[in-house]
N, C-alpha and C positions, 0 to 999 in steps of 0.2 A: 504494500500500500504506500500512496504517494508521503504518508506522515511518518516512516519507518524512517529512523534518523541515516540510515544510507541513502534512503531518495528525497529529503526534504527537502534540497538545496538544487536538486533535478529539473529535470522537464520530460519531455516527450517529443518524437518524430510521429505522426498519425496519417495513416494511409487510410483513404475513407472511400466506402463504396456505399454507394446511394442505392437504395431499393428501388427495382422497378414497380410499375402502378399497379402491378400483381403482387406487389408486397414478395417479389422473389430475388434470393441473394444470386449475386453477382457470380457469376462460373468460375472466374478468375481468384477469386477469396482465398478458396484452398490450397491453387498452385501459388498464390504471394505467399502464404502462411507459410506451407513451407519452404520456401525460399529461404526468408524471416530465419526458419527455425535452423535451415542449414550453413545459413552466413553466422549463426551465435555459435554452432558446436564446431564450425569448422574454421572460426580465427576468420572469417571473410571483412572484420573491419580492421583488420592488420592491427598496427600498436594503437589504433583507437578503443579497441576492443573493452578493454581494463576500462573502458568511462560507463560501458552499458551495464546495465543494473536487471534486464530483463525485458519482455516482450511479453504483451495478451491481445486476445482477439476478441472484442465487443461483437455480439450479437445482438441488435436492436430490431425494434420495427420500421424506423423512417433508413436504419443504413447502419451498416454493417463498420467495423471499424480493426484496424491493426494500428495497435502503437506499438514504442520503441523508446525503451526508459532510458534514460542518462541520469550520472551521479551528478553531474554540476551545470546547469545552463547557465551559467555566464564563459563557460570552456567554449568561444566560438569560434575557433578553430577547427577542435576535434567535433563538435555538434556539428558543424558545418558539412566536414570528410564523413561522417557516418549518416547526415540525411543523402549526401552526395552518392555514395555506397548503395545505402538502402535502395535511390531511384534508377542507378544502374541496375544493379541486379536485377530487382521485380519486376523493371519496365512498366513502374508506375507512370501513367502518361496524366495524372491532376498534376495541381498544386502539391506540394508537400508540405505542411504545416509542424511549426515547433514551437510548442507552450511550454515556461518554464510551470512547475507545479503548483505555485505559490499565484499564481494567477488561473487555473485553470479550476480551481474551487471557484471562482468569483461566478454569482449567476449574472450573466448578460446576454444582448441577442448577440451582440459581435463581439464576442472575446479578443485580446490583443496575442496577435503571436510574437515571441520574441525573435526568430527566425521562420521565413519561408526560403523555397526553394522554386525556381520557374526551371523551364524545360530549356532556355539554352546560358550561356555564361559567354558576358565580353571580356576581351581579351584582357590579360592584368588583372582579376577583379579580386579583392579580399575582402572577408567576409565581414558585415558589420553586425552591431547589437538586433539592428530591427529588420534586416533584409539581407537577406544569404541570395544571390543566383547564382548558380553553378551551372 
């Protein structure tokens, strides 16, 4: 749990799949998950690895969800290389979204992400507090 004094100071990478109007999950869910589950046991976020804290898969009714815990979001470096990692591997083609913990208890319609991710990266770019492109 997000209050567990290893992931207090954390966040989350969340890969989110929207139900169809049939209320039916996403085909793709199971081969990301485990993708997910094969980049954790198999070292696939190289020496980033030692910052994740673990992975779950929300099953809802409006949309489906995978996160990807980290020990410290203000590390926007390594959050940065392991959402980076995460959208190569799974060939997640949204947004990638990264909330650190300490805000993602807050109830709002638009929560604040502390890192996202888009689908391409200009040349030179480092990653900042409020917006990562890679």
């Amino acid at each position: 749990m997000w209050e567990d004094s290893h992931n207090i100071l954390g966040g989350k990478w969340s890969l989110e799949f929207p139900k169809s109007a049939h209320k039916q999950t996403d085909p793709r869910l199971d081969e990301v998950w485990l993708e997910v589950l094969l980049c954790l046991i198999g070292e696939g976020f190289n020496e980033f690895g030692e910052q994740i804290c673990g992975a779950v898969v929300n099953i809802r009714s409006k949309e489906d969800r995978i996160s990807v815990w980290t020990a410290d979001a203000n590390k926007s470096v390594a959050n940065g290389r392991i959402g980076e990692i995460l959208k190569m591997r799974t060939r997640y083609e949204r947004q990638l979204k990264y909330e650190a913990h300490s805000t993602s208890q807050r109830i709002a319609k638009h929560k604040e992400h502390l890192y996202t991710l888009l689908a391409s990266r200009p040349p030179n770019h480092k990653p900042t507090r409020r917006s990562c492109v890679f």
